[in-house]
N, C-alpha and C positions, 0 to 999 in steps of 0.2 A: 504493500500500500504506500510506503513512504516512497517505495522507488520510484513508483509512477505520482506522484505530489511537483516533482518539476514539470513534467510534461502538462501536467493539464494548467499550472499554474502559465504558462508560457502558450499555452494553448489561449486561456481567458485571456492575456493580455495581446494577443495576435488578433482575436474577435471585437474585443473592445477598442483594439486602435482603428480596425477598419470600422466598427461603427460608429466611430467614432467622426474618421473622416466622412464617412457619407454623410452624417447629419451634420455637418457643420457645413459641406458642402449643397446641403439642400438647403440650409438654413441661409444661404449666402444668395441662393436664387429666388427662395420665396423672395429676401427682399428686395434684391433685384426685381425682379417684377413688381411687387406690391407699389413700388417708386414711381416705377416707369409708368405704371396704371394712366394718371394723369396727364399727361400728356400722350400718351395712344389716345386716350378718350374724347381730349381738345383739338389735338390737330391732325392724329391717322397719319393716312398715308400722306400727306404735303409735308412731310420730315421726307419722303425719300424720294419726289420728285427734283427732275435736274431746274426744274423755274425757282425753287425754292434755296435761297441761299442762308448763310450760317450769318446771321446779322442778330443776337440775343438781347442785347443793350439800347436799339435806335428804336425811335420811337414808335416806329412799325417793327416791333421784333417777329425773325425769321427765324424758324430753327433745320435746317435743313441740311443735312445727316449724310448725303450723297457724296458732295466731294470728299469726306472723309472717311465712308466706305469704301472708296474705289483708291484713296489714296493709303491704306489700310494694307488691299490688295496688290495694287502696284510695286508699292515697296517688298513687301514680304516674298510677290512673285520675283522678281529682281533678284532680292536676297538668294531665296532657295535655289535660283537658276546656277547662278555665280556659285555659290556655295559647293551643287555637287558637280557643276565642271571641274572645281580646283581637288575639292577634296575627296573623288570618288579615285582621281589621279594621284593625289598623294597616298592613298591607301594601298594603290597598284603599284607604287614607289617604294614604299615603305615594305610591301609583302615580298617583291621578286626581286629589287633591284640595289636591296641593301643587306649585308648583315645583321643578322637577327641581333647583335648586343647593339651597332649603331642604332639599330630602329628605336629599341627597345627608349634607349635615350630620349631620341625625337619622339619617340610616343608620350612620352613621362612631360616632358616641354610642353608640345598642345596641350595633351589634359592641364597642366598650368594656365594655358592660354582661358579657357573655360571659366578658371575660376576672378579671371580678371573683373572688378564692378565695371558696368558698361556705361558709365560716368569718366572712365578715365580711356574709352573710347571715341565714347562720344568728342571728349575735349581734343583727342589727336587727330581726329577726321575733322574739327573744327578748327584746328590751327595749321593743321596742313594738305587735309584731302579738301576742304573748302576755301584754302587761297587757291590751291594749284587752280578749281577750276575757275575761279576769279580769274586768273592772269590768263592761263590758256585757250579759253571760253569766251571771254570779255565780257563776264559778269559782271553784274552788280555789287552781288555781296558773295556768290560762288555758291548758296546753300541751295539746296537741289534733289529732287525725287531719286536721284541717278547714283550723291554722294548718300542720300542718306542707305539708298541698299548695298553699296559698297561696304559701308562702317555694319551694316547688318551682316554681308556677305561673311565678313572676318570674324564676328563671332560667332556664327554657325558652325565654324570650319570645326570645331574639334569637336561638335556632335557629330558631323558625318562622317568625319573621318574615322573616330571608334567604331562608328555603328558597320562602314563599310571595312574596317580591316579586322573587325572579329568575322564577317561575314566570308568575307575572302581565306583568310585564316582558316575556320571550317571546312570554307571547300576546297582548299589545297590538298586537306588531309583525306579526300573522298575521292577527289578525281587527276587532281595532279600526276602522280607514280602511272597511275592507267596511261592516262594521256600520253604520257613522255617516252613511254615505254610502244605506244603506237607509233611513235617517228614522228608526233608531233613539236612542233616549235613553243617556246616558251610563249612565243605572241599570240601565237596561234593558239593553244590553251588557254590565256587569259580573253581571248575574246571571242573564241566559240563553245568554250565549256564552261570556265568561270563567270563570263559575266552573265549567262542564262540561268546559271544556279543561283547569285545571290541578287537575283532583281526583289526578291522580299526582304531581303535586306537592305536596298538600298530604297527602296520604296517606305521602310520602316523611318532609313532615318530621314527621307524629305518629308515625312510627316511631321515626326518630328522638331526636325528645323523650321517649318511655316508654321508648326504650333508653337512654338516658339518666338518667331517671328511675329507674330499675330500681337503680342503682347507686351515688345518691348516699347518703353518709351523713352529712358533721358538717353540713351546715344542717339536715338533717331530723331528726337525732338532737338537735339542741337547741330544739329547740321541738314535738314528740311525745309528751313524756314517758317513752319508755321502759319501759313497764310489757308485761308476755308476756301480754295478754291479745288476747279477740276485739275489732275495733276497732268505735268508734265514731263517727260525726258531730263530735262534741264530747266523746270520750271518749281518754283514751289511747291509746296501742298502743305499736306496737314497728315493724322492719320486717329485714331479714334482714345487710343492710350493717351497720345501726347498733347489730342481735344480736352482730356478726361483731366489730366494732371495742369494744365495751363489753367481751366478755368473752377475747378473743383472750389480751391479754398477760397475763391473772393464771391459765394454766389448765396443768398439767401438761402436760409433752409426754408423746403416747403415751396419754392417756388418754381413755374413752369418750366424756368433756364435747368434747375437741378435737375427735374423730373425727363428735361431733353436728352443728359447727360448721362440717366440712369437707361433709356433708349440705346443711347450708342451703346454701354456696355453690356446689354441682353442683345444688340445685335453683334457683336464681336464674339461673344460665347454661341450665338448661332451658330458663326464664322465656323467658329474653330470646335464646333461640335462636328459641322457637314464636310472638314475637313479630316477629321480623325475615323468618321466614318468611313468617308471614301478610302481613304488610307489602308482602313481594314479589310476592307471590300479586296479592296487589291490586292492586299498582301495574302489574301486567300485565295483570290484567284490566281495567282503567279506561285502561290505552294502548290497548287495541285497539278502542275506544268512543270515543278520541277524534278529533274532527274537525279 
């Protein structure tokens, strides 16, 4: 009886932590919603048409949700693009083309990179990815839809790059020896055998990363510019996080500005609900494809 006293005691606290997070995480959406109520009920859908602009304070106030749902997307899709070009390629780097004790180092490095505050990114894509495109560009002020998923780009990297070289990792040990031993080429192996195996891998961590994405605000909000319009290439925007933290603490409690603000973030947890879905959709569909 006493043997088994730790197991169940470490059992009750495994139960209780996860119910723990669930009801704290429902308790976080009733209020999300209960908030948001008021302003769904006042203005509907004219928060997400494109006539509707983000004007909260004039004397005709507008609350219009659109350009920084789309600039939301923009960046994030940017981000996760950039992202697993570099870091699907440093994993293939890292797996075939280095010593496993160098890697091991450079592996140890990014995970570092990860734990960086994205406040002390943000300030380096402001001091120097937002001159360069000042002077290069013949900007204004240099901050930009473009730089802000670049500064996103960099800190996605060492999620993908884990998620994709434990995946590559795996399937060296499953197919690699076969392969090589058919008279295949190293390249040839990595791009007929390996990368079909871990497309659920690497589908795992672009989800990942744009869930991720989805949510950051001070690096992205310092080099964006912050302006409530439709975004552009090289033009400002806005994005729903860095809506949320800019005008949170100057805004009455109770009033419709607040209640617009509690909008955007039940529509960002859409975001990144219909994203984690699809995610899984896929990563299901691509496990039962592979070999």
């Amino acid at each position: 009886m006493l043997r088994k006293l730790p197991d169940k005691i470490s059992r009750f606290l495994i139960y209780l932590t996860a119910f723990g997070v669930s009801a704290l995480m429902a308790i976080m959406l009733i209020h999300i919603i209960k908030e948001s109520i008021p302003a769904f009920s006042e203005l509907g859908i004219k928060m997400f048409l494109p006539s509707t602009e983000w004007r909260p304070v004039s004397a005709n106030p507008q609350f219009g949700l659109l350009p920084a749902i789309t600039g939301t997307l923009y960046v994030s899709f940017i981000a996760v693009v950039l992202a697993l070009i570099f870091g699907v390629a440093c994993a293939c780097f890292l797996n075939f083309y280095l010593p496993e004790k160098i890697a091991t180092v450079f592996l140890a490095f990014i995970d570092l990179v990860a734990g960086i505050p994205s406040v002390i990114f943000g300030f380096i894509g402001l001091t120097v990815l937002v001159k360069s495109f000042a002077t290069q560009f013949h900007m204004a002020a240099g901050q930009c839809i473009l730089a802000a998923g670049i500064v996103l780009a960099i800190m996605l990297l060492p999620f993908v790059i884990s998620t994709c070289h434990e995946s590559i990792r795996v399937a060296r040990t499953q197919y690699e020896m076969t392969a090589l031993a058919l008279g295949f080429s190293r390249e040839i192996t990595l791009v007929k055998i390996i990368f079909p195996a871990i497309r659920p891998g690497i589908v795992a961590g672009a989800m990942m990363a744009f869930g991720r994405a989805l949510g950051e605000t001070m690096a992205v909000m310092m080099v964006i510019g912050n302006s409530p319009i439709f975004p552009k290439l090289l033009g400002r925007g806005q994005t729903l996080p860095s809506l949320t933290a800019l005008e949170m603490g100057s805004i009455e409690y109770g009033s419709l500005h607040l209640s617009a603000l509690y909008v955007a973030n039940v529509v960002l947890l859409v975001i990144l609900l219909a994203v984690l879905g699809i995610g899984y959709l896929l990563k299901r569909r691509f496990a039962k494809h592979e070999f």
